[in-house]
C-alpha positions as CSV (number, residue, x, y, z in Angstrom):
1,X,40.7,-23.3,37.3
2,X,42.9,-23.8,34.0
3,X,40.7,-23.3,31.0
4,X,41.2,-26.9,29.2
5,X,40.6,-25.3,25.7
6,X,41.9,-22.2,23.9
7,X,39.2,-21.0,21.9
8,X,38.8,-17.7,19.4
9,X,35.4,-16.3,19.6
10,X,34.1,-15.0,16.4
11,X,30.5,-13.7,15.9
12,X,28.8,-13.6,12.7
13,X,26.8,-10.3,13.3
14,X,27.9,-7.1,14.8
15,X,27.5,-7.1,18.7
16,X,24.7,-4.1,20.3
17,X,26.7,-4.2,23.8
18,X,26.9,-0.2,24.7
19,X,30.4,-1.1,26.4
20,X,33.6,-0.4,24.1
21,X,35.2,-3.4,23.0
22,X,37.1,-5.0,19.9
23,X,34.4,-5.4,17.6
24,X,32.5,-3.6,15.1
25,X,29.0,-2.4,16.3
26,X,26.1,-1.5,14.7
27,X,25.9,2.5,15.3
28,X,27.9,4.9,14.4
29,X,30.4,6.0,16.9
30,X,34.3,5.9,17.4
31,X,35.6,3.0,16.1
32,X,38.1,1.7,13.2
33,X,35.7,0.4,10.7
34,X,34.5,2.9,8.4
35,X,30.9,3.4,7.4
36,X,30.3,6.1,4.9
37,X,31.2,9.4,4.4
38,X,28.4,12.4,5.1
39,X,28.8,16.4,4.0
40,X,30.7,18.4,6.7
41,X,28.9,20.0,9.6
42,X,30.4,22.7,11.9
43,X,31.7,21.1,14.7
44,X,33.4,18.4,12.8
45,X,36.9,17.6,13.5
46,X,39.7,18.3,10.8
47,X,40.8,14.7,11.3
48,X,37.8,13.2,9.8
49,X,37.5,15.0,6.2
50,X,38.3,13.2,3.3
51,X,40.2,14.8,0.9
52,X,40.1,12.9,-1.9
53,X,36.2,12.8,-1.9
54,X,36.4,16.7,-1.3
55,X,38.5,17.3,-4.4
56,X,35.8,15.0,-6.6
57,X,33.1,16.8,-5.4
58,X,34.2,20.3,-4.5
59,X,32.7,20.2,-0.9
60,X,34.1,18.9,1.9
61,X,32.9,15.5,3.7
62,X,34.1,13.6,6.8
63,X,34.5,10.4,7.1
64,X,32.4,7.8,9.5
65,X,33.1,4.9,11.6
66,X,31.3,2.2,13.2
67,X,30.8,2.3,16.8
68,X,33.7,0.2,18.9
69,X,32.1,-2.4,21.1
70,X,32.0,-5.7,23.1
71,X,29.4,-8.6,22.9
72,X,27.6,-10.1,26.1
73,X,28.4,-14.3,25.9
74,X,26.1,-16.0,27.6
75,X,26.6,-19.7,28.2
76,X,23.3,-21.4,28.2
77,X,23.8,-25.0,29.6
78,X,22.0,-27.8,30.3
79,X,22.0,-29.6,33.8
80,X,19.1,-32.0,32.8
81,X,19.3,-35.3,34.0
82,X,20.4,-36.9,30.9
83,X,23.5,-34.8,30.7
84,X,24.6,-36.4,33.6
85,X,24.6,-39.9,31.5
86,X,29.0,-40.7,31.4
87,X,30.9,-37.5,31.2
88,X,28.6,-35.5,29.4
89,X,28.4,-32.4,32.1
90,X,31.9,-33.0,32.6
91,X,32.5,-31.6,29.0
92,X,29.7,-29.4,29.4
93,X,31.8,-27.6,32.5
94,X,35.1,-27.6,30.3
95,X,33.7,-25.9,27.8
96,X,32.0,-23.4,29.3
97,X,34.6,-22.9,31.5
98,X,36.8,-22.3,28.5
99,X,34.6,-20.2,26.5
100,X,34.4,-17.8,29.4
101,X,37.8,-17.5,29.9
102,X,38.2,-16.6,26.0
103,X,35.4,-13.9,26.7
104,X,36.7,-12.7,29.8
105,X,40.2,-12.4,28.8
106,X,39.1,-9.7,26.0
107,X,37.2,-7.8,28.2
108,X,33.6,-8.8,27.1
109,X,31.5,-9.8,29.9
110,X,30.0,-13.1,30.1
111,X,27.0,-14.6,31.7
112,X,25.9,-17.9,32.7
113,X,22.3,-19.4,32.8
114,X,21.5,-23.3,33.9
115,X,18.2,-24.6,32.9
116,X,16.4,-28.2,32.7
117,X,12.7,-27.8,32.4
118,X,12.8,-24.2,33.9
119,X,15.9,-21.4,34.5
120,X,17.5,-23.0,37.5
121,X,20.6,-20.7,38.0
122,X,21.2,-17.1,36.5
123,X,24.4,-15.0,36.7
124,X,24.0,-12.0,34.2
125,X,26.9,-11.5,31.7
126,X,29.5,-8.8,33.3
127,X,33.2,-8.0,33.2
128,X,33.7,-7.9,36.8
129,X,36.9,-9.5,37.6
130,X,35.4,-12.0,39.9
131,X,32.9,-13.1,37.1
132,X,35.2,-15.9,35.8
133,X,35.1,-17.5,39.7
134,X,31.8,-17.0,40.3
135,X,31.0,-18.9,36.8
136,X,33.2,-21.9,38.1
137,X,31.5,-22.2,41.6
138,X,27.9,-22.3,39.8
139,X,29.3,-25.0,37.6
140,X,31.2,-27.0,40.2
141,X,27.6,-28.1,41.6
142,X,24.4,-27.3,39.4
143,X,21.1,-27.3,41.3
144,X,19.0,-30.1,41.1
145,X,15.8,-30.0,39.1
146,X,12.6,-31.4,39.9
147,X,11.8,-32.5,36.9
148,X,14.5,-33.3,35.2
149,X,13.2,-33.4,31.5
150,X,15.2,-30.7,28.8
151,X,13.3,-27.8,27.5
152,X,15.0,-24.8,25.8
153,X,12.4,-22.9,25.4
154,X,11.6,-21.3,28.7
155,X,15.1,-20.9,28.7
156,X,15.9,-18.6,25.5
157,X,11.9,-16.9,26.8
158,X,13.9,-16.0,29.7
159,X,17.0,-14.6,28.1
160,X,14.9,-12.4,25.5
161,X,13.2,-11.1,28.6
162,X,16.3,-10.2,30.4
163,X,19.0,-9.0,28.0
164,X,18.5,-6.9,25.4
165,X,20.8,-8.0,23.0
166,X,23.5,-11.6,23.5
167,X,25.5,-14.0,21.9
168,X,24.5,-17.0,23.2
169,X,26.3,-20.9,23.2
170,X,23.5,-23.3,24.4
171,X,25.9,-26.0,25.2
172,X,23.5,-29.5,25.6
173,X,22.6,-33.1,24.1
174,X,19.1,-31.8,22.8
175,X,16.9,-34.4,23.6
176,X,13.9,-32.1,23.3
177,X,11.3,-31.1,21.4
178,X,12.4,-27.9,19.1
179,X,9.4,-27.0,17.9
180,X,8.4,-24.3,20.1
181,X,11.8,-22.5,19.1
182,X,10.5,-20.8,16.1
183,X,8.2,-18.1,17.5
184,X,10.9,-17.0,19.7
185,X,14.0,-16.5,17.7
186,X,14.7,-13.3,15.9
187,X,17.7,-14.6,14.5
188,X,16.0,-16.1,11.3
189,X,14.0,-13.4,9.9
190,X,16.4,-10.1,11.1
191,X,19.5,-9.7,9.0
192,X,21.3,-8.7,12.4
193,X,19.7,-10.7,15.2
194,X,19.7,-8.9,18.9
195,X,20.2,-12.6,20.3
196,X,22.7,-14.6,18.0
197,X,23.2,-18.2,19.3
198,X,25.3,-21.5,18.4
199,X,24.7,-24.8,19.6
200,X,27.1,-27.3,21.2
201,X,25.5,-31.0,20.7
202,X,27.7,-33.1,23.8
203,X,27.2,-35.9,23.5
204,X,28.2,-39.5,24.7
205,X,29.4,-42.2,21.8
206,X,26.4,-44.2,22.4
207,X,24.2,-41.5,21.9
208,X,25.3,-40.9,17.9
209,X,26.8,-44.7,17.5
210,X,26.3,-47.7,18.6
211,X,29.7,-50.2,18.2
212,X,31.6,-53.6,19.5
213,X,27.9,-55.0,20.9
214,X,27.7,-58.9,20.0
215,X,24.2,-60.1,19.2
216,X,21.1,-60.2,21.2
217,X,18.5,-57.6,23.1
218,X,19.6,-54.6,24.4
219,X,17.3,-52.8,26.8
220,X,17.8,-48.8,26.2
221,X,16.2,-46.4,28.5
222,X,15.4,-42.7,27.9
223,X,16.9,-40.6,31.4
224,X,14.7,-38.1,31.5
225,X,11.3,-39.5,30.2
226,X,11.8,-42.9,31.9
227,X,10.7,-44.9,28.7
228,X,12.5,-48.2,28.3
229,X,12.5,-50.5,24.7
230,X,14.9,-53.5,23.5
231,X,16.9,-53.1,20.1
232,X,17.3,-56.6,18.7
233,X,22.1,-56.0,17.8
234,X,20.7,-57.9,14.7
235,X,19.6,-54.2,13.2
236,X,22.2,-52.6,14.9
237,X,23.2,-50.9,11.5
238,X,19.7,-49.7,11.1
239,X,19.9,-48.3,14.5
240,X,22.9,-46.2,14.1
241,X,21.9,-44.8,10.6
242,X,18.3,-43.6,12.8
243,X,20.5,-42.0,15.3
244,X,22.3,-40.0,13.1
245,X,19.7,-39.0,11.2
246,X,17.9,-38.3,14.1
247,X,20.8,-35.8,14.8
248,X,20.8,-34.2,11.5
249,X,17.4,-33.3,11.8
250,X,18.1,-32.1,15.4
251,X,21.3,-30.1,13.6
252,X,18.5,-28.7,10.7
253,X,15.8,-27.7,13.0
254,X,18.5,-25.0,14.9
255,X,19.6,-24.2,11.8
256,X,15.9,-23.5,10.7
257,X,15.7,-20.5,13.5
258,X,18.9,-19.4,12.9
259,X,21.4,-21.4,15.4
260,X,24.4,-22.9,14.0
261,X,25.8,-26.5,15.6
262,X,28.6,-28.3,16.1
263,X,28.4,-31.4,17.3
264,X,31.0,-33.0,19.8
265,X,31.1,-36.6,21.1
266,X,32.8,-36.8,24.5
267,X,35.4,-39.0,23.1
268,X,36.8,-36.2,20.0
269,X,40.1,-35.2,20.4
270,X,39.4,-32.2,18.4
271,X,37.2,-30.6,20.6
272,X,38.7,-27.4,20.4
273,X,39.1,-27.6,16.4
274,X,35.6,-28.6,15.9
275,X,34.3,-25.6,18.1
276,X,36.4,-23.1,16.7
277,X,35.6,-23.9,12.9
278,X,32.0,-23.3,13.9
279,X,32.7,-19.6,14.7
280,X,35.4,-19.4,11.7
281,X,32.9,-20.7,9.4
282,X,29.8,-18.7,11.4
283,X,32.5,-15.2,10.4
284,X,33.4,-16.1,6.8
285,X,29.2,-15.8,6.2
286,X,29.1,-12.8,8.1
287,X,27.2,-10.2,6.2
């Protein structure tokens, strides 16, 4: 399957994944990006001293570098029933799809995990070369859920448990309750989080504006819960200004416990712009 977007994964904090790779880790190891320099130690190799800190100090030091390594990409997606509403999951699929492509191509493995109210489906991230098809399959047809309402939290519970360290894309329309997120993510109160996610918001045009309705009642029902209520088109402006702000504080509350968002109507053209500003601007933060 042809990835349908070309995207450049960028992380904002340094990856903990023991397998070498292009990025900058946390430890000290072999690696291009310098650290500090430390006194000489017998044993050292030649190659590392630094001269011109020797002659200002009249003993010699070596140089260190950070460790060389790869991150884990775990795509976190949502199968609930209401991403399933117009082409929602089809997006869902493309970008995914795409994202481990971009992963896979560079070597870093990648990992999949479907949830709706529980973990339905779990491939763990590796580098394998049949990883890429075997993340397609589980796409092609997601299990079905009994209950088909969204929660994340179980979800990131069970990725914590599992994988030491990730980055994570949670790829979903977040029609859920966020409030449980904040006693599990580490991302808000550790300058370099073990688990760094973003969050893709798909979602369908009539989910962030409403347009071209004439007057009249229009009967709206929620997918998952099953709740039904009529918006009088008279206050149609007043209903689109609630859904957006209902999205910003969606957008806030993720940024509250660390994730970043981007969010993506299924009818963009920029889909691969919008998505790879998010990690651009995620980098130029980077600390």
């Amino acid at each position: 399957m042809k990835p349908p977007y070309r995207f450049d994964i960028l992380l904002k904090h340094p990856p903990r994944n023991d397998m070498a790779g292009d990025w900058a880790g946390l430890d000290r190891g072999t690696g291009y990006e310098f650290w500090g320099l430390r006194k000489y130690l017998p044993g050292d190799s030649w190659s590392r001293i630094d001269w011109k800190a020797c002659a200002r100090s009249g003993e010699l030091h070596v140089r260190e570098f950070l460790k060389d390594s790869a991150y884990n990409l775990l795509l976190i997606c949502d199968v609930s029933r209401s991403m399933h509403f117009g082409n929602k999951f089809g997006m869902t699929k493309d970008l995914a799809v795409s994202l481990a492509h971009a992963a896979l191509r560079s070597n870093n493995p990648c990992g999949l995990l479907l949830f709706a109210d529980k973990v339905l489906t779990w491939i763990p991230p590796s580098a394998a070369p049949r990883q890429f098809h075997r993340i397609v399959n589980a796409l092609q047809q997601p299990p079905a859920a009994k209950n088909q309402q969204t929660r994340l939290a179980p979800a990131l519970e069970f990725v914590m448990k599992r994988l030491s360290s990730c980055f994570g894309v949670i790829i979903s329309d977040f029609h859920t309750d966020l409030g449980s997120l904040k006693s599990l993510m580490d991302a808000a109160d550790s300058r370099f989080p073990a688990h760094e996610m973003v969050a893709l918001h798909v979602l369908e045009d009539s989910e962030y504006r409403l347009t071209d309705i004439e007057g009249g009642l229009l009967t709206l029902k929620d997918m998952e819960s099953g709740r039904q209520m009529a918006l009088d088109l008279s206050r149609l402006q007043e209903f689109n200004t609630l859904l957006r702000r209902d999205r910003e504080r969606t957008v806030r509350a993720l940024a509250g416990v660390g994730i970043d968002s981007a969010v993506l109507p299924v009818s963009a053209s920029d889909i691969q712009a919008r998505v790879n500003t998010l990690f651009a601007r995620r980098l130029a933060t980077r600390i």
